[in-house]
C-alpha positions in Angstrom: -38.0 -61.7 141.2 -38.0 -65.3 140.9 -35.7 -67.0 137.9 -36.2 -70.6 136.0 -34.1 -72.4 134.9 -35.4 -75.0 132.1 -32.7 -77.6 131.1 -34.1 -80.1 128.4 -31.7 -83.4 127.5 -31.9 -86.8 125.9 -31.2 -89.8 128.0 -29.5 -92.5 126.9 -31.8 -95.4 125.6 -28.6 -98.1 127.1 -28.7 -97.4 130.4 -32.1 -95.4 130.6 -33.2 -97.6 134.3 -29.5 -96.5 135.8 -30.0 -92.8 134.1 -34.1 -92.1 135.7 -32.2 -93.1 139.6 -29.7 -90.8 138.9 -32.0 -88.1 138.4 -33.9 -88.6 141.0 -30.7 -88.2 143.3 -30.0 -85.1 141.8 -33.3 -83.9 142.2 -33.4 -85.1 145.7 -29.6 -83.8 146.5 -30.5 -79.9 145.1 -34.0 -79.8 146.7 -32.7 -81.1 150.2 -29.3 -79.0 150.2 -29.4 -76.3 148.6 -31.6 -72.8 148.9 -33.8 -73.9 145.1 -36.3 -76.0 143.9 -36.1 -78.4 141.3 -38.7 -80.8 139.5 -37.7 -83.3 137.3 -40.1 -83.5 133.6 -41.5 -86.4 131.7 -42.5 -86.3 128.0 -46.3 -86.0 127.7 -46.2 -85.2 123.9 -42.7 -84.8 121.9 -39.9 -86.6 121.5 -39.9 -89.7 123.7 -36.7 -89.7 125.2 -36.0 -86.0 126.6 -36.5 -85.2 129.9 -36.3 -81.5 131.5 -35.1 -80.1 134.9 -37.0 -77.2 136.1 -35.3 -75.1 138.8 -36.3 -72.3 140.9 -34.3 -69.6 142.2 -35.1 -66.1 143.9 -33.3 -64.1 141.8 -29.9 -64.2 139.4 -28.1 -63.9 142.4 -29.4 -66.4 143.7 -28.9 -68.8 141.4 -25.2 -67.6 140.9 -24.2 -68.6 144.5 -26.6 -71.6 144.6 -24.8 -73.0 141.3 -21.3 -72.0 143.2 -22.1 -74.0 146.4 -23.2 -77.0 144.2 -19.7 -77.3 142.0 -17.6 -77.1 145.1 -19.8 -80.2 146.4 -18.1 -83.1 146.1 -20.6 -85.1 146.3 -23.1 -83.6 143.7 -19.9 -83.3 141.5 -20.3 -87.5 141.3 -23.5 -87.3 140.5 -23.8 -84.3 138.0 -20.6 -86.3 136.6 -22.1 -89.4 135.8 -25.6 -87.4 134.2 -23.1 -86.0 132.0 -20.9 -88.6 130.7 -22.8 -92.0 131.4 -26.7 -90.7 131.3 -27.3 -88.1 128.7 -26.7 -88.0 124.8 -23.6 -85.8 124.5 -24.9 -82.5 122.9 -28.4 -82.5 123.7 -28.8 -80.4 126.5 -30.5 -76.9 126.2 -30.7 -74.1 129.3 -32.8 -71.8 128.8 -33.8 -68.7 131.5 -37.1 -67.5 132.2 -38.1 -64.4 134.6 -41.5 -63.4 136.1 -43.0 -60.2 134.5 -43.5 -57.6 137.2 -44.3 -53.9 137.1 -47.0 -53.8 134.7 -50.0 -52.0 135.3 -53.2 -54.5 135.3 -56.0 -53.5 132.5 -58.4 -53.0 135.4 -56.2 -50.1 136.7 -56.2 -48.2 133.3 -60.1 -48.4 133.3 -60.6 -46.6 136.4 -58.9 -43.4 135.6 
């Protein structure tokens, strides 16, 4: 069952140019090196400045070791440290989980019987 991850944040206005690279080498370092997928969001409608990442995993456990592997790198550690203390406004990042729905019966199947 696949799991998303959906991580919202403000960037700061100051050193927005220097903040969008950064993303993108984040982006770039987790979907060439590690076993997920991430895309990187844009405001269409909303607040201006808040961007999203949206990763993929195959499961919790998945995620769990993927997230373990990336913390031990010490070469995403530079970049995740500089999105967090030179990129992003301090407090304004949200994580929320999503799951797929599985196991329900279609309506079609209810019909038939």
């Amino acid at each position: 069952m696949s799991v998303f991850v959906y991580q919202s944040f403000q960037l700061k206005q100051d050193n927005f140019v220097e903040a969008l690279k950064n993303l993108r080498m984040i982006q770039n370092f987790r979907n060439e090196n590690y076993q997920h997928k991430v895309e990187l969001l844009s405001p269409i409608s909303g607040d201006d400045h808040t961007y999203a990442f949206l990763s993929t995993y195959e499961g919790l456990a998945e995620m769990e070791l993927q997230n373990k592997k990336m913390f031990e790198d010490e070469e995403y550690k530079k970049l995740i440290e500089q999105f967090f203390l030179e990129d992003i406004v301090q407090g304004s990042m949200h994580t929320q989980l999503f799951r797929t729905v599985t196991g329900l019966k279609s309506d079609s199947s209810e019909k038939k019987k």
